[in-house]
Wavefront OBJ file of the C-alpha trace (Angstrom):
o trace
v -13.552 -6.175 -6.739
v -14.065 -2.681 -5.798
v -11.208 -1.281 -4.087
v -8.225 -2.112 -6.028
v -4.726 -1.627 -5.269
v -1.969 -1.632 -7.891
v 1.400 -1.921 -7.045
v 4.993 -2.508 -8.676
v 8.133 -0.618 -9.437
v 8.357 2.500 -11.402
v 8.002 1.840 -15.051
v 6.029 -1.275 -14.486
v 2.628 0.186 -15.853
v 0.764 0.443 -12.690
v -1.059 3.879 -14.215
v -1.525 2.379 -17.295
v -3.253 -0.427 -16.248
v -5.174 1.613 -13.514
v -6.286 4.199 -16.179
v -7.795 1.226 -18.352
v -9.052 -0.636 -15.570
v -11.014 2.357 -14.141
v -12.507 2.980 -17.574
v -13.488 -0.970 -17.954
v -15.318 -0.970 -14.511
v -16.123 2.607 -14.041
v -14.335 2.744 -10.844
v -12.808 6.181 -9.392
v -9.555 5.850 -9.887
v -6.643 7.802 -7.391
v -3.395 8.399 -8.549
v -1.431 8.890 -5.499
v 1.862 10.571 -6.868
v -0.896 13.664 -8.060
v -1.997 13.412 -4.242
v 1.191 12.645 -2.651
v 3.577 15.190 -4.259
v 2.694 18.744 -4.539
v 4.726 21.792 -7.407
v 8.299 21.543 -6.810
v 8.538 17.596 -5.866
v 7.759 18.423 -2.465
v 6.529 16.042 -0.267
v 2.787 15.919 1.507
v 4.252 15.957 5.378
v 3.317 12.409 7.061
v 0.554 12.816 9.599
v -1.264 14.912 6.900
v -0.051 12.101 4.174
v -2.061 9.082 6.636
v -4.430 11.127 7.192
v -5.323 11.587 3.800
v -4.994 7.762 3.106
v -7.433 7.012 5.704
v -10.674 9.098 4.492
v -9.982 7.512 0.634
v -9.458 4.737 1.439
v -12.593 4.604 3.617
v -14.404 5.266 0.268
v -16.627 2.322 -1.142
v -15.092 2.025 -4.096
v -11.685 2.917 -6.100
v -8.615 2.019 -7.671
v -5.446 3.132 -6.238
v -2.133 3.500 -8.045
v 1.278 3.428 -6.054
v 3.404 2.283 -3.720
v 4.214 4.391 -0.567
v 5.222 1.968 1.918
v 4.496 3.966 4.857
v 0.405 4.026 4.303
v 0.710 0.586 2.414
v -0.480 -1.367 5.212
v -3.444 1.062 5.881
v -4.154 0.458 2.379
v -4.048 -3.066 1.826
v -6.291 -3.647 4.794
v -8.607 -1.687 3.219
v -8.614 -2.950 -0.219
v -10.521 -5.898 -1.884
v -7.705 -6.568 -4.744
v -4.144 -6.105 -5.184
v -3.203 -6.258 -8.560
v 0.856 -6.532 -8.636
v 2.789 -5.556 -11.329
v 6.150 -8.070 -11.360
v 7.723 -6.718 -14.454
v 11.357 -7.699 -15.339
v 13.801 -4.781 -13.639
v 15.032 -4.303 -17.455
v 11.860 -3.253 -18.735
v 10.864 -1.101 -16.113
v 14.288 0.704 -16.432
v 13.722 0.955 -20.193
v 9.982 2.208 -19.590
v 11.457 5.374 -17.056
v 14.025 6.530 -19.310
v 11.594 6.371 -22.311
v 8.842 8.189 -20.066
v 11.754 10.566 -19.200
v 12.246 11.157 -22.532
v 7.997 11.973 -23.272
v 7.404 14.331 -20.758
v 10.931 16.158 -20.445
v 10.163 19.549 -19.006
v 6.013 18.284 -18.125
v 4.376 17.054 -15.659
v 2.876 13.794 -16.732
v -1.113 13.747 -16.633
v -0.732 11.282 -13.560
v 1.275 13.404 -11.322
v 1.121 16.398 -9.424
v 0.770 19.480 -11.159
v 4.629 21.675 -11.164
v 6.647 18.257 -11.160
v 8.065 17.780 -14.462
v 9.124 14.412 -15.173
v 12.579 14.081 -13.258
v 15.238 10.703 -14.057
v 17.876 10.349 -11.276
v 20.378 8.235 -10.010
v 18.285 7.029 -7.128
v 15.142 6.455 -8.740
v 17.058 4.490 -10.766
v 18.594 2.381 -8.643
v 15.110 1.768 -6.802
v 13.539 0.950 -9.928
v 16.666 -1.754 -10.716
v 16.424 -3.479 -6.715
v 12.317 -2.947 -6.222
v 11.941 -6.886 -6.933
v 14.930 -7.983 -4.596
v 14.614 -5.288 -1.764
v 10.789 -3.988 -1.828
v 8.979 -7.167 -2.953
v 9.135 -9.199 -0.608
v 8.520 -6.734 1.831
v 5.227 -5.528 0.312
v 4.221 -9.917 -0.245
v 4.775 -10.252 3.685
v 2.457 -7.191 4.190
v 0.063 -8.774 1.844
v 0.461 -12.098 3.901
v -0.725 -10.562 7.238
v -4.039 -9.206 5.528
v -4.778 -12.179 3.561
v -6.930 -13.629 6.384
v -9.429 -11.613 5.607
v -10.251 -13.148 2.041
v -8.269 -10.930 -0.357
v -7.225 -11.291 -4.056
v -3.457 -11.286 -5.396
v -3.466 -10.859 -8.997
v 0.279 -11.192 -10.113
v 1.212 -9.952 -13.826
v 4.725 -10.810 -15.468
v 4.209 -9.210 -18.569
v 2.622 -7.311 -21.427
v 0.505 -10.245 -22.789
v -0.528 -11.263 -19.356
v -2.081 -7.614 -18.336
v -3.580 -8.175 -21.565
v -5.171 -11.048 -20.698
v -6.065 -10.278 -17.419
v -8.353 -6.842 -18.959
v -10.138 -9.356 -21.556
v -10.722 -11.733 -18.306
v -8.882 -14.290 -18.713
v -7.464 -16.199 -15.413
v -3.149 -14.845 -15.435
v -1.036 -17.060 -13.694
v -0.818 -16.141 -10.209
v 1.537 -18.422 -8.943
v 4.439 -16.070 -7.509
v 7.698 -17.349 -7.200
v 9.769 -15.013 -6.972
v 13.576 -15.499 -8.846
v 16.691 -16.993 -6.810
v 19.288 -14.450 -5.267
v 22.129 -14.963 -7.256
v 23.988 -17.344 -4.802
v 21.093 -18.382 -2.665
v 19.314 -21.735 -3.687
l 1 2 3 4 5 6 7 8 9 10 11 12 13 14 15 16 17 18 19 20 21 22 23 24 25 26 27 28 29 30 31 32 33 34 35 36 37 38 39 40 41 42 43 44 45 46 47 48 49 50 51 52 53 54 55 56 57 58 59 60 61 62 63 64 65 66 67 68 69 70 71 72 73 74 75 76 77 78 79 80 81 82 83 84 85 86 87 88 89 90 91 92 93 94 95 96 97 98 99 100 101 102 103 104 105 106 107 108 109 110 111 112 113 114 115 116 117 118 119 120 121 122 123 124 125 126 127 128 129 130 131 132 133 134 135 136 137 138 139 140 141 142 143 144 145 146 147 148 149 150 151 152 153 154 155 156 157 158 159 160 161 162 163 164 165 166 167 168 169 170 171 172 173 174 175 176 177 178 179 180 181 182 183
């Protein structure tokens, strides 16, 4: 593996993980919220936003960490590996407002500089839905660029990322949960 991709919801660990997986291989490793967001939580505008994708992810090698569904596709083609982070809505809620509670006032050392760490109502509620409304989304995305021989790593938990950094084989065998009401 040599371009990596790590995705999941907020709070799931993707930097975490990317920060100790780019010191076990020695890959570069790109934090898009530093690239994506600029002082003030304002947003890169789009064409400039692609355009940016495109020449990193034309690099040879990297780990990326992040979501952004709009250059996702661009960067999945691209990529080797996607590591996905499936982590239970509860923790990942628990994570932000603990992180929240870290850096009040600071930027954290994986975002942009001049965007101190921020809790609102709507991150909130995408953190809560990413595994019923994003997910499956982002696995049928995955599913049109699989043809071309890449890796899904899925990771449920703590002891699994774990696992997956000493090299042991995680369990990869998504299923995602039931709707409530669906069968």
């Amino acid at each position: 593996m040599k371009r990596i991709l790590l995705i999941g919801s907020g709070g799931s660990g993707k930097s975490t993980l990317a920060k100790r997986l780019a010191t076990k291989t020695g890959l570069p490793l790109i934090h898009l919220d530093a690239i994506y967001w600029r002082s003030g939580w304002k947003e890169t505008p789009k064409s400039e936003w692609v355009s940016t994708i495109g020449r990193m992810v034309q690099q040879p090698v990297w780990i990326m960490d992040g979501n952004y569904g709009g250059t996702l596709e661009l960067r999945l083609t691209a990529c080797d590996a996607v590591i996905l982070l499936d982590i239970s809505p509860w923790l990942c809620l628990w994570r932000v407002v603990k992180r929240r509670l870290r850096y009040a006032g600071q930027s954290r050392p994986e975002m942009a500089s001049g965007c101190p760490e921020r809790l609102d109502a709507k991150f909130l509620w995408w953190v809560s839905t990413f595994r019923m409304r994003r997910l499956p989304g982002i696995l049928a995305k995955f599913n049109a660029t699989q043809h071309s021989g890449k890796t899904l790593v899925v990771l449920r938990s703590a002891s699994e990322v774990e696992d997956f950094l000493s090299g042991a084989p995680p369990n990869n065998s998504f299923k995602p949960k039931p709707l409530r009401g669906s069968a």
